[in-house]
LOKE-182004 format. One record per residue: residue number from 0; residue in three letters; z, y, x of N, C-alpha, C in turn. Coordinates in pm, whole numbers, plus 50000, padded with zeros to 5 digits. Example, Ala and Ser with C-alpha at 12.3 -4.5 7.8 and 13.67 -1.06 7.14 Angstrom:
2
{n = 0&res = ALA&n_z = 50780&n_y = 49431&n_x = 51319&ca_z = 50780&ca_y = 49550&ca_x = 51230&c_z = 50780&c_y = 49670&c_x = 51320};
{n = 1&res = SER&n_z = 50708&n_y = 49775&n_x = 51285&ca_z = 50714&ca_y = 49894&ca_x = 51367&c_z = 50787&c_y = 50003&c_x = 51290};
***
This chain:
66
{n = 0&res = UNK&n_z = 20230&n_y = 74199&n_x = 91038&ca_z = 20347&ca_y = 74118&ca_x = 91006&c_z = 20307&c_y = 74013&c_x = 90903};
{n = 1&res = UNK&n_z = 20351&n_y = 73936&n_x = 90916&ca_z = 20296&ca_y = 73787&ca_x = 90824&c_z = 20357&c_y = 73774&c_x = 90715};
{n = 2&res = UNK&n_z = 20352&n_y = 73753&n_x = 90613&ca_z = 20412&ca_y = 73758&ca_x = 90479&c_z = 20548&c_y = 73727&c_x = 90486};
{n = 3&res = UNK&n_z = 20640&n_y = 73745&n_x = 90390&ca_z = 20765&ca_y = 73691&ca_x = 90383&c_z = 20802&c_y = 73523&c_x = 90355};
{n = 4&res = UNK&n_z = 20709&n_y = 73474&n_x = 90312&ca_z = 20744&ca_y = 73315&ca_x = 90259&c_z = 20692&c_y = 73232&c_x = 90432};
{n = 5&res = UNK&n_z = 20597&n_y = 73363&n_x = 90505&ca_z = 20497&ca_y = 73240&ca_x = 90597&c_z = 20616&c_y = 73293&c_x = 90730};
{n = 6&res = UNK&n_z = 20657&n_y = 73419&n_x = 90727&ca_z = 20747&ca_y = 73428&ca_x = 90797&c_z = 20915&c_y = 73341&c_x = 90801};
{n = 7&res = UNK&n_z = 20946&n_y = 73280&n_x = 90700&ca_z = 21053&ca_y = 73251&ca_x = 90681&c_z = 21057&c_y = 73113&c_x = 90678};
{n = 8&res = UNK&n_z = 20923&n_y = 73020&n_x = 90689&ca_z = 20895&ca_y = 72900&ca_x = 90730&c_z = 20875&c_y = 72907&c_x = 90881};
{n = 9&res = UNK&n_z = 20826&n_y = 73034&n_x = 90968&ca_z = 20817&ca_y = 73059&ca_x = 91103&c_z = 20950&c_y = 73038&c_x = 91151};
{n = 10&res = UNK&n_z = 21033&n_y = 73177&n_x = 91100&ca_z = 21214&ca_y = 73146&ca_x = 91122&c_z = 21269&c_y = 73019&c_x = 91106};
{n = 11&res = UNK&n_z = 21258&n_y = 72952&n_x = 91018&ca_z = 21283&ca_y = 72801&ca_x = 90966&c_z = 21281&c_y = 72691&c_x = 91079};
{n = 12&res = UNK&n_z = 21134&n_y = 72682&n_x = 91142&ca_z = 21105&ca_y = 72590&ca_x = 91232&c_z = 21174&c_y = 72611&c_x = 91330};
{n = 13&res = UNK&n_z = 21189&n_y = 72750&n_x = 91407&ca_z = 21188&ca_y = 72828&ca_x = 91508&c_z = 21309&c_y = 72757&c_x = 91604};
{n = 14&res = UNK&n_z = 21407&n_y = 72711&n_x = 91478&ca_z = 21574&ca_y = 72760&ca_x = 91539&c_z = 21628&c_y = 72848&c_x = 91522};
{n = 15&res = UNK&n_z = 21589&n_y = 72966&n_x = 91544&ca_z = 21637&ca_y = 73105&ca_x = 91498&c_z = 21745&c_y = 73115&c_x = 91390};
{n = 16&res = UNK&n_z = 21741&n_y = 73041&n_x = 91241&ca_z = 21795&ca_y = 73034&ca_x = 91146&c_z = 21861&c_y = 72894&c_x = 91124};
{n = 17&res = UNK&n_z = 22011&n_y = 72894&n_x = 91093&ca_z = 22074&ca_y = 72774&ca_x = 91095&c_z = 22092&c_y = 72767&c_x = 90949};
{n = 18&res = UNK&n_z = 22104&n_y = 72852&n_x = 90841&ca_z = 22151&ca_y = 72872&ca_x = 90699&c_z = 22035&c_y = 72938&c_x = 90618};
{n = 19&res = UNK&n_z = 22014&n_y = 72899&n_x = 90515&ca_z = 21913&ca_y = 72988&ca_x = 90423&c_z = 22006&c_y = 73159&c_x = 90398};
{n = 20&res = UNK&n_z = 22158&n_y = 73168&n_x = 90407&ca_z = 22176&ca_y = 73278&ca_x = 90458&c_z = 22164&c_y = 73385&c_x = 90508};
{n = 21&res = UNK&n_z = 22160&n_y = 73283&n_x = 90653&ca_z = 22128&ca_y = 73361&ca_x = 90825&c_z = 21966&c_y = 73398&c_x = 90803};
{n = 22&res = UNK&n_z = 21894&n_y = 73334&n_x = 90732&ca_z = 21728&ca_y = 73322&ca_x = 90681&c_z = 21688&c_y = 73416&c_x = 90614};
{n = 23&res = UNK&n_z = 21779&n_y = 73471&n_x = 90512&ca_z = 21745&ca_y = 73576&ca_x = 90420&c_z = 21781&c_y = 73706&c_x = 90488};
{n = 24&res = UNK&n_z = 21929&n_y = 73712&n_x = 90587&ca_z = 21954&ca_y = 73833&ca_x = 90683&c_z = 21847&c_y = 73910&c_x = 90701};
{n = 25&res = UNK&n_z = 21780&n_y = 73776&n_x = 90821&ca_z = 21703&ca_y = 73809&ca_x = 90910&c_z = 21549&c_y = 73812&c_x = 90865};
{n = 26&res = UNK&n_z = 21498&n_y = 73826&n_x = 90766&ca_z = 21392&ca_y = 73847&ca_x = 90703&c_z = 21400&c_y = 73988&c_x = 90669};
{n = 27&res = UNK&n_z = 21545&n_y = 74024&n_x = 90589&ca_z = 21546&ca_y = 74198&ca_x = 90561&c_z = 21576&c_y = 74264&c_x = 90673};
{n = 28&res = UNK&n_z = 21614&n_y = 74204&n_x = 90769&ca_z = 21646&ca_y = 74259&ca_x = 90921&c_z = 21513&c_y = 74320&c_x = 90928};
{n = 29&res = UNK&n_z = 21386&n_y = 74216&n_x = 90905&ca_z = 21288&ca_y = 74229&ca_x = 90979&c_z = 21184&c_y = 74319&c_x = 90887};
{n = 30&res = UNK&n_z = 21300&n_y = 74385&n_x = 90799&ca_z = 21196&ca_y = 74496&ca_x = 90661&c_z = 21130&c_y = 74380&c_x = 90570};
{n = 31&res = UNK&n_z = 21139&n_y = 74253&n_x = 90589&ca_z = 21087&ca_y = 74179&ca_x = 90470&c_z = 21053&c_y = 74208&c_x = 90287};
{n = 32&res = UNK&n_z = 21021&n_y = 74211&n_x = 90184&ca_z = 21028&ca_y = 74234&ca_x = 90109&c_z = 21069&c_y = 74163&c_x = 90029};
{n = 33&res = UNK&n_z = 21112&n_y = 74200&n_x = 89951&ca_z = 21171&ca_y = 74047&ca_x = 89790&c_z = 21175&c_y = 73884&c_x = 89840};
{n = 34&res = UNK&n_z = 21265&n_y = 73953&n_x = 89963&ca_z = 21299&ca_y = 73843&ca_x = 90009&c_z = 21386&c_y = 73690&c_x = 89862};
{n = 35&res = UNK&n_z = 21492&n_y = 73765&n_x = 89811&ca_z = 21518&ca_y = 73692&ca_x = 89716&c_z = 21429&c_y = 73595&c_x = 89631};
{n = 36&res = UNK&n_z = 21339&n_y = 73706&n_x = 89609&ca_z = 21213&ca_y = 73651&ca_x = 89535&c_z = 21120&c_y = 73524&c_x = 89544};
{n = 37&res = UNK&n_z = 21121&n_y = 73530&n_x = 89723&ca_z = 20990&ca_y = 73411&ca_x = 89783&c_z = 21091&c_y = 73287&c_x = 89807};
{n = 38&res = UNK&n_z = 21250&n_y = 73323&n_x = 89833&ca_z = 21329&ca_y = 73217&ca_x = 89844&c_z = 21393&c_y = 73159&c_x = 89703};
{n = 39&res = UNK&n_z = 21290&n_y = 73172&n_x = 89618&ca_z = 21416&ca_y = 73204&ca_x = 89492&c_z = 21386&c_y = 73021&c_x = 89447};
{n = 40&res = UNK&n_z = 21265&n_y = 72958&n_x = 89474&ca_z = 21196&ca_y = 72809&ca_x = 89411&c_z = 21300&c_y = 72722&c_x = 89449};
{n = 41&res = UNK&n_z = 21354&n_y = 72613&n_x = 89392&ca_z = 21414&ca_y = 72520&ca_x = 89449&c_z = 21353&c_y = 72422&c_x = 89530};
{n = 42&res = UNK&n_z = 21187&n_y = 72382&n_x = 89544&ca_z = 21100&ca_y = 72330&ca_x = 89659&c_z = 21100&c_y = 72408&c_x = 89782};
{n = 43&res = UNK&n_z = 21066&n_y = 72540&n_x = 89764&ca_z = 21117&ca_y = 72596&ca_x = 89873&c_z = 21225&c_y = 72592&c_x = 89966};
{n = 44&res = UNK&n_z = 21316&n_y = 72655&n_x = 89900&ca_z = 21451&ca_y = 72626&ca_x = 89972&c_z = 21498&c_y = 72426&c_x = 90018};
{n = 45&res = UNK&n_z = 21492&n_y = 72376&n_x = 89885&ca_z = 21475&ca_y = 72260&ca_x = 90044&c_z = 21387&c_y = 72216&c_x = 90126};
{n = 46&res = UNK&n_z = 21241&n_y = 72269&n_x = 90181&ca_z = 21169&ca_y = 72289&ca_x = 90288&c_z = 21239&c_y = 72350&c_x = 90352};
{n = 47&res = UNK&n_z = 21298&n_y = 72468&n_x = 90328&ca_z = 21333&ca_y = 72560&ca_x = 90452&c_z = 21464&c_y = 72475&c_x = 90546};
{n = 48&res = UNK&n_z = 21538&n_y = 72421&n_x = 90403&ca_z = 21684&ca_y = 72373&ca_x = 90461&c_z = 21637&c_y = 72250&c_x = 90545};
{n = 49&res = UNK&n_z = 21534&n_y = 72183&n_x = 90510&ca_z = 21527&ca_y = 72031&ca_x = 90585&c_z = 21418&c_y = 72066&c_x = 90715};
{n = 50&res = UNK&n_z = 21379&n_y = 72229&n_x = 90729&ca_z = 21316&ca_y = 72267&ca_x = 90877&c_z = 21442&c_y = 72293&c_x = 90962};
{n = 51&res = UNK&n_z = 21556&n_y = 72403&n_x = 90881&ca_z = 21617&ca_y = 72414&ca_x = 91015&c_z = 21738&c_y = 72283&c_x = 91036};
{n = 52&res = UNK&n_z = 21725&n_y = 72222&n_x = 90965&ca_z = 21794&ca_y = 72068&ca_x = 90951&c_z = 21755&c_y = 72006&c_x = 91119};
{n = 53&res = UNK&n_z = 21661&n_y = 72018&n_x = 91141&ca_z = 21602&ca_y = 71904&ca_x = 91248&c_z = 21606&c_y = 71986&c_x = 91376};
{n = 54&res = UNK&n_z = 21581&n_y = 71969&n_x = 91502&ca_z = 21525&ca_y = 72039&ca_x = 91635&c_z = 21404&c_y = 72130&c_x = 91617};
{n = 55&res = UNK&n_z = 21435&n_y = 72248&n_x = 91655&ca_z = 21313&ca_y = 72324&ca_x = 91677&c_z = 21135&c_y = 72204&c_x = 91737};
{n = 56&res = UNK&n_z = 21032&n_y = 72198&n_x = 91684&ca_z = 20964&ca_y = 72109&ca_x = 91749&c_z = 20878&c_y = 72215&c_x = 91828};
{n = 57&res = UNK&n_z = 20869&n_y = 72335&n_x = 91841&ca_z = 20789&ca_y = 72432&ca_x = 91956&c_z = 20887&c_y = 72559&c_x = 91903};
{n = 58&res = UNK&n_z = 20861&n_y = 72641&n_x = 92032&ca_z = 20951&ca_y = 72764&ca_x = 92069&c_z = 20864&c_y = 72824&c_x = 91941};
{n = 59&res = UNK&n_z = 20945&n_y = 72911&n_x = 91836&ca_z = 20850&ca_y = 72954&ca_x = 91745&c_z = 20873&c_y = 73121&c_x = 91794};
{n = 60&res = UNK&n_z = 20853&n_y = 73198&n_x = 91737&ca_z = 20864&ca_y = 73374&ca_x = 91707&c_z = 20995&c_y = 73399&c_x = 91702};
{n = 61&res = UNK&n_z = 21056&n_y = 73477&n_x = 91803&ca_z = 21194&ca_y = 73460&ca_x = 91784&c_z = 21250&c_y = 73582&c_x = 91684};
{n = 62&res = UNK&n_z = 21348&n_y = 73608&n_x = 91608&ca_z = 21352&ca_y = 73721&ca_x = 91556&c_z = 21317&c_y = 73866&c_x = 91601};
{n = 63&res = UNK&n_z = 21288&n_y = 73950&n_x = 91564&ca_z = 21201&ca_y = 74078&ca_x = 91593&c_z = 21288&c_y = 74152&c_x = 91595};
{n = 64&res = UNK&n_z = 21340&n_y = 74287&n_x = 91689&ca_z = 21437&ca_y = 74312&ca_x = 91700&c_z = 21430&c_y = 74474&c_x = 91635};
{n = 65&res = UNK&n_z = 21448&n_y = 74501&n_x = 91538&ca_z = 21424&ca_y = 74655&ca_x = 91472&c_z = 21473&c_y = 74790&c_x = 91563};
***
């Protein structure tokens, strides 16, 4: 499983995630860890917001289904 910050830029691109919300769900969905934690930077979070901002640009990893 790929880290939580590299996973949640995966979700990000994907489509999968429309909200840093729906982003954090589905990271502890996926057993993520301190999730709070890796989303906590304010650079971060607007990377994430201005990935799922745009069109998916390739089919990414779709959420993992526990």
């Amino acid at each position: 499983m790929p880290a939580t910050i590299e996973r949640a830029f995966e979700l990000a691109g994907s489509g999968a995630c429309r909200t840093l919300q729906e982003l954090r769900l589905q990271l502890r969905r996926e057993g993520c860890e301190f999730v709070e934690f890796h989303l906590a930077g304010r650079l971060t979070k607007t990377q994430l917001t201005a990935l799922m901002a745009r069109p998916p640009s390739h089919p990414g990893p779709a959420p993992q289904k526990l």
